[in-house]
C-alpha positions in Angstrom: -36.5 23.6 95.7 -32.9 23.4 97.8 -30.6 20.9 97.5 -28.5 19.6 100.2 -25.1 18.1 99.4 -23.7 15.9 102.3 -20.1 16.0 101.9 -19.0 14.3 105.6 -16.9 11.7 103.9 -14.8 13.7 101.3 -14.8 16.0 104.4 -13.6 12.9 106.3 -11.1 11.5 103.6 -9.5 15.0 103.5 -9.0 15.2 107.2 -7.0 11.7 107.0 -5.0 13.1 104.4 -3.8 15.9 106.5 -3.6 14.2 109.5 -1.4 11.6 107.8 0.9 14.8 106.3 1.1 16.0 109.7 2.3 12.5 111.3 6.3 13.3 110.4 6.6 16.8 110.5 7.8 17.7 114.3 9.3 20.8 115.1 12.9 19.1 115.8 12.4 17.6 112.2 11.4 20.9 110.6 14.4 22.5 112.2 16.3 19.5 110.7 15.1 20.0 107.2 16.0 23.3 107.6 19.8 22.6 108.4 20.1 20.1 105.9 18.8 22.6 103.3 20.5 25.6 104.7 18.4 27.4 105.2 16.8 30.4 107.7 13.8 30.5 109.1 13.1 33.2 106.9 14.0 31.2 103.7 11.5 28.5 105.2 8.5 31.4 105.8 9.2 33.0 102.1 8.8 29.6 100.8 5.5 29.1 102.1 4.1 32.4 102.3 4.1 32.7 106.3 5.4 35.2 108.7 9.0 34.2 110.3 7.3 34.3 113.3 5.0 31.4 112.7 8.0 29.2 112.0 10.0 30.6 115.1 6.9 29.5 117.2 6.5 26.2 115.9 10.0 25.5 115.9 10.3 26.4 119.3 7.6 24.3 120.8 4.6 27.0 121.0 1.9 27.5 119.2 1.6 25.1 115.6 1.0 26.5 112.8 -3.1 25.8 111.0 -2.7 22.2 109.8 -2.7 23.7 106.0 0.0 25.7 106.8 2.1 22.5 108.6 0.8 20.6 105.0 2.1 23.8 102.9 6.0 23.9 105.5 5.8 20.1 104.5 5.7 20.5 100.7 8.1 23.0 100.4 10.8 21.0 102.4 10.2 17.8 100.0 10.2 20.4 96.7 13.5 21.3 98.0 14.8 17.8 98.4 13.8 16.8 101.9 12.0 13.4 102.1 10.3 12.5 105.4 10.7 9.2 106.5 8.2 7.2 108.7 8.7 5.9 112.1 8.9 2.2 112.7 8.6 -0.5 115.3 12.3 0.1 116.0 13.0 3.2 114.5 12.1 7.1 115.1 10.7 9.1 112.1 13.7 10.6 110.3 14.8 12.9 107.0 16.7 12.6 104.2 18.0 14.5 101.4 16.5 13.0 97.9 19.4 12.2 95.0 
């Protein structure tokens, strides 16, 4: 006997989840983060685990990096004390530094 587990709407939940990480992170934001962190693009690939290149690329306006990678450049710029703010009717989406 074989069992079939349908799992379209965790798979479907999940998606959401990334694509609503995704929504702030820009490459003119990530560059941001970085400046307000001082930090290289190298410090930003160590944190993460990628290859400088990917974040050269994606900074740049090429290529962007596999959405878990974008998720994982995300976290690591709000566990340094970047928080990503939303855009609104009359504002662009922004960054901060957390107290």
């Amino acid at each position: 006997m074989t069992f079939v587990f349908d799992n379209k709407k965790a798979r479907k939940r999940q998606l959401l989840c990334v694509e609503k990480s995704l929504m702030d992170i820009t490459p003119s934001l990530c560059r941001a983060a970085r400046a307000l962190l001082d930090w290289t693009q190298a410090d930003l690939a160590e944190a993460v685990g990628l290859a400088p290149e990917t974040i050269t690329r994606f900074e740049r306006g090429g290529r962007p990096p596999h959405p878990n990678n974008l998720v994982a450049i995300r976290e690591a710029l709000e566990a340094a004390g970047i928080e990503f703010l939303p855009e609104t009717k009359t504002k662009g989406p922004g960054l901060r530094v957390r107290k």
